[in-house]
N, C-alpha and C positions, 0 to 999 in steps of 0.2 A: 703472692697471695692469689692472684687471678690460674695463675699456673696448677697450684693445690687444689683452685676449686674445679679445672679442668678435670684434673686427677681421678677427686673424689665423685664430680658427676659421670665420668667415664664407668666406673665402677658402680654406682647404683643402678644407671642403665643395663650395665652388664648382669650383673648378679643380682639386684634387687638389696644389695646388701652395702655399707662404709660410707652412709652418710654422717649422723654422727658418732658412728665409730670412729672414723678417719678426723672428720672436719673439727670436732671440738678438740682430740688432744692436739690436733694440728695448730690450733689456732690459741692453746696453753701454755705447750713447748714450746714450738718454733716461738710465736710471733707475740709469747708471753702476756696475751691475754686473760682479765682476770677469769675464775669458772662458773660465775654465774651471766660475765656478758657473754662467754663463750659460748652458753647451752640457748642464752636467747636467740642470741644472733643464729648460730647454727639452727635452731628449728624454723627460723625462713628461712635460710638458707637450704635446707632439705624441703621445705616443704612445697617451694618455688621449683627443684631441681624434679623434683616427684610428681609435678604438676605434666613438667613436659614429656615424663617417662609416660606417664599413665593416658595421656593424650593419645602417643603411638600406640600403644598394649590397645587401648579399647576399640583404634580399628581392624586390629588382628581378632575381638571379639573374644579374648581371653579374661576376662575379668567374672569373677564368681559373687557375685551379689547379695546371693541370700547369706554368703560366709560374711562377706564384708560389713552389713547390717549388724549382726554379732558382735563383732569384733567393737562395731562403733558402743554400741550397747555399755560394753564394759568400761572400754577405753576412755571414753569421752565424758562419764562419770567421774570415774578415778582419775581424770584430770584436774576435773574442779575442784576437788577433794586434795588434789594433791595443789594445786594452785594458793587454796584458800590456807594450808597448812603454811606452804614458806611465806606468805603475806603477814603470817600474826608472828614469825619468828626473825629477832631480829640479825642483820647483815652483823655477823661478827666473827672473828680465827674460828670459831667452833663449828659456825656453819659454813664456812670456805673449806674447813678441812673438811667436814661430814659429804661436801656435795667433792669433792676429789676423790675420798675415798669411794663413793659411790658409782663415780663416771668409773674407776679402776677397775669394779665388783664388774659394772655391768659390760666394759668391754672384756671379761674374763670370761661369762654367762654368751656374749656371743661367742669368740672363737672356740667354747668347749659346744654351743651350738652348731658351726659350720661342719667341726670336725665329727663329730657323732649324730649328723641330719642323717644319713643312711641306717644309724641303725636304729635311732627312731624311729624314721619309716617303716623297718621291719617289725618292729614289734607293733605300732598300729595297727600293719597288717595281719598280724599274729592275732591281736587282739582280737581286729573286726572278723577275723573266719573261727575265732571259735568260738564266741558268742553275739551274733552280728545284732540281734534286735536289742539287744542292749547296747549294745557300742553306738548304735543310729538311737537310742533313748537318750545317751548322757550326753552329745557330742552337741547339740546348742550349749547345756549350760556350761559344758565346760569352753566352749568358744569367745563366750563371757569372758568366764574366768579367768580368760589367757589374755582377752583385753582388759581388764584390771589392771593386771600387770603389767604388761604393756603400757598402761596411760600413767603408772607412775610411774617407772623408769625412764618412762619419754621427757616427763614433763620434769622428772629430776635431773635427768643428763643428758638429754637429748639423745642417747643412746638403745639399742633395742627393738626399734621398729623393723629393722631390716631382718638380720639375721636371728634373732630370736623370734620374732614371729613367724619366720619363716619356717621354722624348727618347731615352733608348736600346730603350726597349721598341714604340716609335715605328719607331725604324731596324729592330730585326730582327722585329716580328710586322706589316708595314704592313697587310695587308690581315685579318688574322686578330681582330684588337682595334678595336673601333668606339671611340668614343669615351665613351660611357658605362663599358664594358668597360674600355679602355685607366685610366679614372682610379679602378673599384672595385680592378683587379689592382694598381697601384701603392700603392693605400691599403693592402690588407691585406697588402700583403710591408713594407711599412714597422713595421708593426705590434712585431712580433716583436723586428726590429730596434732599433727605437729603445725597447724594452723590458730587451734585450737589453747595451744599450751603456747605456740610464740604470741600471738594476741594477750595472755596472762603474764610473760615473760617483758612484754612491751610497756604494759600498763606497770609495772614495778622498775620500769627505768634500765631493763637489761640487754639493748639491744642497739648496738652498734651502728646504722643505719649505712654508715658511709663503706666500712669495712665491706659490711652485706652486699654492696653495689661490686665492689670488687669480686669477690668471690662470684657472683652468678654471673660477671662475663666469662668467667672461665669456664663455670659448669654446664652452662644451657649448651652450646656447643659440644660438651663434653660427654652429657647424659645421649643427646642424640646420635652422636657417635655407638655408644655403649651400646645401646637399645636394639639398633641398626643389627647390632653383631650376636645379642644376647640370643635368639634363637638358630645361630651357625657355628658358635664355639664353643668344644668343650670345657667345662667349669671344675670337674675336679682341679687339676693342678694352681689352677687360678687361686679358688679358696683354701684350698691346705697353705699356701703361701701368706693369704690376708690374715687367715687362725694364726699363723705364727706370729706378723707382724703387732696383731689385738695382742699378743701376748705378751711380746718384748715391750709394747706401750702401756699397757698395763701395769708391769714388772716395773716400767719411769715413774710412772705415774704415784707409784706408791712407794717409791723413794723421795718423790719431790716435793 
C-alpha cells in the first residue's frame, strides 16, 4: 500500500494528473476496498499529497489565481450539493453499484481528456483568434461551470480533478497557462476541494484513517520526487501510457 501511494504521489507531482484515478481503483481492486471508503479515504489522501505538490509550484511562482478563484466558485458549491445529496440516500447494492459505475464514467472522461488535451488546446485557440472579445466575455462563467463539474465528480469519486480539469482549463485559458502554470493552478484548486468533500466524506463515516497513514508514507516522498522532475521531462509518452492504463481500469471496473 505505502509502495501505491509512492507510485501515485510520483505521478501527481509529475503530471498534475492519477490521484484519484490511480488511488481509488487501486485501493478497489488490488486491496478490495469497499467504493465509498475508497473515494473517502482517497480525497485525503490526494488532498494531503497536493498539499506538498503546490507548496513547491508556489515558489516557482506558477500558480494563477484569479483562475483558481473560479474554479473554487463552482467547485466548492457543487460539492455541498453533492455532499448533502448522498447523506439523505441510503448506503445500499444500488448506490455501491451507482458510485462504481460512476468512478468507471469518470476515469473514462479522464483518459479521453489526457488523450485529446492538444486538440482541445487548438481549438480554444481557434476559438480565442476568431472572436477574442467574446471568448475573454464567456470564459469566467464558463470556468465556473467546469467547476461544477468538477466538484461533483470529485466529491462522487474522488476522480477528475487532475486530468479533467486540466483539459478544461486547457480549452478555455490556451494561451494564457503554460504548462508549468497550467498543472501548479490545477493542483491548488484541487486542494480545497478535495479537503472539502473528504471532511463531508469523514463526517458519513467513509474514511479509513489507518489505511490513509499508509499511503501518505509512500506518497509525500513520492510527489516530491515527481514535482522535482515535472518541469525537465517530457509528458507526451508518459500520458498516452496513463490514458491507456484509465482505460483498461475502467474496462475492470465495469466488469466488476
Amino acid at each position: 500500500m505505502t509502495l501505491g501511494g509512492a507510485l501515485t504521489g510520483f505521478l501527481v507531482g509529475l503530471t498534475g494528473v492519477g490521484g484519484g484515478s490511480l488511488m481509488t481503483p487501486l485501493l478497489m481492486l488490488v486491496f478490495g476496498v469497499a467504493p465509498l471508503t475508497a473515494v473517502g479515504t482517497d480525497l485525503w489522501f490526494a488532498a494531503t499529497t497536493k498539499v506538498v505538490a503546490a507548496a513547491m509550484h508556489r515558489g516557482h511562482g506558477t500558480i494563477d489565481w484569479p483562475i483558481v478563484r473560479r474554479l473554487w466558485l463552482g467547485s466548492l458549491s457543487a460539492s455541498a450539493a453533492t455532499l448533502w445529496w448522498m447523506k439523505t440516500r441510503p448506503v445500499d447494492h444500488s448506490s455501491v453499484h451507482l458510485m462504481t459505475v460512476s468512478i468507471a464514467v469518470a476515469l473514462l472522461l479522464t483518459a479521453f481528456g489526457i488523450l485529446f488535451q492538444k486538440r482541445l488546446h487548438g481549438l480554444g485557440s481557434h476559438l480565442r483568434d476568431v472572436d477574442k472579445a467574446q471568448f475573454h466575455k464567456l470564459q469566467p462563467g464558463l470556468t465556473v461551470a467546469a467547476g461544477v463539474v468538477l466538484g461533483v465528480l470529485v466529491t462522487l469519486t474522488s476522480v477528475g480533478a487532475g486530468a479533467i480539469g486540466t483539459v478544461a482549463l486547457v480549452y478555455l485559458y490556451p494561451r494564457r497557462l503554460t504548462p508549468p502554470r497550467l498543472i501548479a493552478t490545477d493542483i491548488v484548486h484541487a486542494i480545497p476541494l478535495a479537503l472539502f468533500a473528504g471532511v463531508g466524506h469523514l463526517m458519513l463515516g467513509d474514511v479509513n484513517v489507518g489505511m490513509l497513514g499508509g499511503l501518505l508514507l509512500g506518497s509525500i516522498p513520492g510527489v516530491i520526487v515527481g514535482t522535482k522532475l515535472s518541469t525537465r521531462l517530457p509528458h507526451h509518452w508518459l500520458r498516452a501510457l496513463l490514458a491507456l492504463l484509465l482505460l483498461v481500469i475502467s474496462a475492470r471496473m465495469l466488469m466488476h
